[in-house]
Each structure stands twice: as C-alpha cells, then as structure tokens.
GURO-535420 format. One line per 4 residues: number of its first residue (from 1); their letters; for each residue x, y, z of N, C-alpha, C, O. Coordinates in nm, 3 decimals, padded with zeros to 5 digits. Atoms other than C-alpha are relative to their C-alpha. Last residue first. Layout:
N
NUM> a> X:Y:Z:X:Y:Z:X:Y:Z:X:Y:Z | ...;
This chain:
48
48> xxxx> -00.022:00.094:-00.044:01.557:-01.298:-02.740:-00.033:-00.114:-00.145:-00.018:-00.235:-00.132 | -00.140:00.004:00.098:01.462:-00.967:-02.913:00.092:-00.178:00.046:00.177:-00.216:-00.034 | 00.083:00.005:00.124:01.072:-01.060:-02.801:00.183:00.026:-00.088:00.218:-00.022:-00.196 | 00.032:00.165:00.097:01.195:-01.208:-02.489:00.016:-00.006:-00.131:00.059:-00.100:-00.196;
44> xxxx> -00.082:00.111:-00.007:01.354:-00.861:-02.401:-00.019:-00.159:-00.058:00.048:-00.227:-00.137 | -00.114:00.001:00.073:01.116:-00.641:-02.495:00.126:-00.090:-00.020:00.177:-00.129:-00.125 | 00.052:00.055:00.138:00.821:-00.820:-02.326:00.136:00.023:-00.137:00.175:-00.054:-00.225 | 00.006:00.137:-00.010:01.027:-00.778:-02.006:-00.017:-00.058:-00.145:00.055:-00.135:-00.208;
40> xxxx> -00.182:00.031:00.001:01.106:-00.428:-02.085:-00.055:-00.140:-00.056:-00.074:-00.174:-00.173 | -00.061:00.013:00.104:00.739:-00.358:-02.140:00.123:-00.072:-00.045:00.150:-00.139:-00.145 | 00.101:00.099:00.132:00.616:-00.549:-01.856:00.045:00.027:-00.118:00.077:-00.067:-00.190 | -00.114:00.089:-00.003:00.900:-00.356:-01.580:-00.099:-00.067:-00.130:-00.028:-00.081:-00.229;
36> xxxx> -00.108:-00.086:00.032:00.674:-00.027:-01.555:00.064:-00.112:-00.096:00.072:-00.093:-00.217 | 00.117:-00.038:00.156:00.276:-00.193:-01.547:00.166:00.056:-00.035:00.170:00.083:-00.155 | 00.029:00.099:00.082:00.469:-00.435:-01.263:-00.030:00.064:-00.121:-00.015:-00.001:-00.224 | -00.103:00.059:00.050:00.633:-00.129:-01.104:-00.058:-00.146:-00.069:00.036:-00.191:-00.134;
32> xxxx> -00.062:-00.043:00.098:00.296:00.022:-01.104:00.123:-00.036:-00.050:00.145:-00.024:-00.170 | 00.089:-00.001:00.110:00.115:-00.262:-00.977:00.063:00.120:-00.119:00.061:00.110:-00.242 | -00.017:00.159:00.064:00.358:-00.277:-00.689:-00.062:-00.032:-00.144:-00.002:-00.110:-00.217 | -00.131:-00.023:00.036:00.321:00.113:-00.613:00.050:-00.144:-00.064:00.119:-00.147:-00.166;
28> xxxx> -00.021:-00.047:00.116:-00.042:00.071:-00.609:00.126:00.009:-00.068:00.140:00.007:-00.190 | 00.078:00.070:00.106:-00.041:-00.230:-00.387:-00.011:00.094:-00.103:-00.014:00.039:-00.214 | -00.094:00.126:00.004:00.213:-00.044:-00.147:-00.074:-00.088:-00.148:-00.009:-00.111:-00.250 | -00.111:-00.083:00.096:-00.044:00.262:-00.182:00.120:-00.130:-00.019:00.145:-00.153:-00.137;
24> xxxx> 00.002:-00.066:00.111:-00.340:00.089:-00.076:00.125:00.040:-00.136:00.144:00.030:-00.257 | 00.035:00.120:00.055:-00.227:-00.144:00.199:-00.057:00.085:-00.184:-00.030:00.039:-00.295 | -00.123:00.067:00.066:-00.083:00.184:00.320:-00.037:-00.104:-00.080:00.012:-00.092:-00.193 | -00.120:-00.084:00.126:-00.369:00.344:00.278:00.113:-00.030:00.027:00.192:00.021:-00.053;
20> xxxx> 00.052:00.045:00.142:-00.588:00.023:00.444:00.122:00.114:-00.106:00.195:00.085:-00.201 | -00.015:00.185:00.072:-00.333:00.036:00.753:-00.068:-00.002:-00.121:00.005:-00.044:-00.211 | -00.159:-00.009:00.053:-00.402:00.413:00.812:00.007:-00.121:-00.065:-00.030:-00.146:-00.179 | -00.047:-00.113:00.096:-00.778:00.388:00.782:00.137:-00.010:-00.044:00.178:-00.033:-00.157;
16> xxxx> 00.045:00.108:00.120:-00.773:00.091:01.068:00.024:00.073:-00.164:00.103:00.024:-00.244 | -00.091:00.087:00.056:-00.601:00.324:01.269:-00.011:-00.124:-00.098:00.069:-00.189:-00.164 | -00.097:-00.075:00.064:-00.810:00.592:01.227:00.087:-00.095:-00.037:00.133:-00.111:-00.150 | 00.046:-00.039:00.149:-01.091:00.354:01.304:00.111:00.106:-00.101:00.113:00.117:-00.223;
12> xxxx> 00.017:00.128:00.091:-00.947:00.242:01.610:-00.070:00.007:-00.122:-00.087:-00.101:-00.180 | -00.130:00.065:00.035:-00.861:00.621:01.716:00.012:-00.188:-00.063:00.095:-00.227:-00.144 | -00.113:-00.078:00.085:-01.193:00.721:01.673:00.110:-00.049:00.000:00.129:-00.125:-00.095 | 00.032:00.031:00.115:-01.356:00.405:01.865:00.079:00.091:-00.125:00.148:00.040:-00.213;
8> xxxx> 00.152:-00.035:00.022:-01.185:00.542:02.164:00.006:-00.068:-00.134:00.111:-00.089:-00.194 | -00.007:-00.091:00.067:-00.869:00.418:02.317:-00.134:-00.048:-00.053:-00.196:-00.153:-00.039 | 00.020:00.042:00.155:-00.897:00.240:02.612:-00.024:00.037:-00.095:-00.147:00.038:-00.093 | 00.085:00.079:00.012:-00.829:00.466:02.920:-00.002:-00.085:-00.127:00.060:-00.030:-00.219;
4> xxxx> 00.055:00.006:00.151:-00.475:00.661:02.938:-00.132:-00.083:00.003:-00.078:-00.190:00.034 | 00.090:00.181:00.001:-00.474:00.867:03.239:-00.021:-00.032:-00.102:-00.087:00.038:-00.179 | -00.070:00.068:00.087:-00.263:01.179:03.185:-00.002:-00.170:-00.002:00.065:-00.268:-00.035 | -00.101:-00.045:00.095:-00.447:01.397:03.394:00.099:-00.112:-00.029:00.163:-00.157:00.067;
C-alpha cells in the first residue's frame, strides 16, 4: 500500500497526450490571434 513503482506505460502516454493538447491549443489560440490582429494590421498600413 502506497508503493509508488514506475509509472505505467498508461500514465506516459497520458502524459504525452496532455503536452500535445496543450501544444495544440496554445498553437491554435496563437493562429487565431494572428487570423484576429491581420485585419487591423492590414487596416492600418492601408490608411497609413
């Protein structure tokens, strides 16, 4: 009871899982503030 052994292949695959959906969502959220901020941007030069 409450021996920890080396965690099992499950848990190193979960945790690999987690890490890619973050790596996911950070890269989506970045991509959307890039697809957000592009109009502006373009707006701006273009009255510039």
């Amino acid at each position: 009871m409450g021996q920890r052994i080396h965690p099992t292949a499950a848990d190193i695959f979960a945790s690999a899982d987690f890490v890619r959906g973050i790596l996911v969502v950070s890269s989506f959220g970045f991509w959307a503030v890039m697809l957000g901020l592009m109009p502006v941007l373009v707006f701006r030069v273009w009255l510039a």
